[in-house]
C-alpha positions as CSV (number, residue, x, y, z in Angstrom):
1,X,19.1,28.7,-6.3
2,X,18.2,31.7,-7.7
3,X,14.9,32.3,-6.6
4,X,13.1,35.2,-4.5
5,X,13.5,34.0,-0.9
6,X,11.5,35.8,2.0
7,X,12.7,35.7,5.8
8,X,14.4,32.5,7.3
9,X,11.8,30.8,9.7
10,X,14.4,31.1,12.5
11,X,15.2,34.8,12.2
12,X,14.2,36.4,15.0
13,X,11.6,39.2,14.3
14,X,9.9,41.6,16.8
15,X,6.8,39.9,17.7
16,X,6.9,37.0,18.3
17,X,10.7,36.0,18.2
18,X,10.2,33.9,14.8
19,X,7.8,32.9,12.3
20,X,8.0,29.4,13.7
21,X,6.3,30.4,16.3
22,X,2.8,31.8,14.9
23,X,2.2,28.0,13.5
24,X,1.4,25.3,16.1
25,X,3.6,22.2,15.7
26,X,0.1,20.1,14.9
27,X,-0.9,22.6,12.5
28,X,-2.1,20.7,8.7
29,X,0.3,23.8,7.2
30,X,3.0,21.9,8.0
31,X,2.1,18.8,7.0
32,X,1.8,20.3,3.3
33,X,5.5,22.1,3.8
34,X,6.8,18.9,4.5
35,X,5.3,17.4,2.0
36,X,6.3,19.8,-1.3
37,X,9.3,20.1,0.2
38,X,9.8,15.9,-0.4
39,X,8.9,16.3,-3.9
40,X,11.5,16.7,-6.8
41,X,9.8,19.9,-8.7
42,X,12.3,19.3,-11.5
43,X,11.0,16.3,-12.5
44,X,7.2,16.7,-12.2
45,X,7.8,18.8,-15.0
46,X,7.6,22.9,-13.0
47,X,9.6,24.6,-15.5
48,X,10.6,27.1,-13.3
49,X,12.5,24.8,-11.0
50,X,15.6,25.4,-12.6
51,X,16.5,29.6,-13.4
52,X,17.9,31.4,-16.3
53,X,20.7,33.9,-14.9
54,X,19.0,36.3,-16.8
55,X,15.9,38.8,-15.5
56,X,14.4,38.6,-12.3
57,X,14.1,35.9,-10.5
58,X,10.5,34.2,-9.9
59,X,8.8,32.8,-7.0
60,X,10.2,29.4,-6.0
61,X,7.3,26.7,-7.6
62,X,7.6,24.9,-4.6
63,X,6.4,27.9,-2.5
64,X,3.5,28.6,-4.9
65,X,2.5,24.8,-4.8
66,X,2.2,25.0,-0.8
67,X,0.7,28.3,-1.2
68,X,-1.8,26.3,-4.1
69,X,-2.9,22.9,-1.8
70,X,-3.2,25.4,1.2
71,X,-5.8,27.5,-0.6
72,X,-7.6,24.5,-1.7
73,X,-7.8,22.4,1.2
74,X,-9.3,25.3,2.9
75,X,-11.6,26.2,-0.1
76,X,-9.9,29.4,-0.8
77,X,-10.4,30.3,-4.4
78,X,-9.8,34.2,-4.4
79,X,-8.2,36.5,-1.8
80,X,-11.5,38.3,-2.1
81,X,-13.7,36.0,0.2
């Protein structure tokens, strides 16, 4: 697709070797990962699911929804607090 895209979880990086490995497997984050990633985006109606080949390319919806149910679960409203 043609969305912005950050690191693979499984690229090595300098500390520690991956990303993977800075979330515990029993972690609730992955629970939620798992869960968006079930979901067909297109079809709940995200608009965004789908990109124009035009202009630059937006966040994937499905990363802003994890991102979204993260921040709530752990009553997050602003980056502020």
């Amino acid at each position: 697709m043609r969305h912005l895209e950050g690191t693979p979880r499984s690229q090595t990086l300098l500390l520690p070797p991956s990303v993977e490995d800075y979330v515990p497997e029993d972690h609730p984050v992955r629970v939620i990962d798992a869960f968006v990633d079930s979901l067909n985006l297109s079809e709940m109606g995200f608009r965004k699911a789908q990109t124009a080949h035009t202009g630059r390319r937006p966040y994937h919806p499905g990363d802003l929804l994890k991102l979204y149910i993260y921040a709530y679960l752990n009553q997050t409203s602003s980056t502020r607090r």
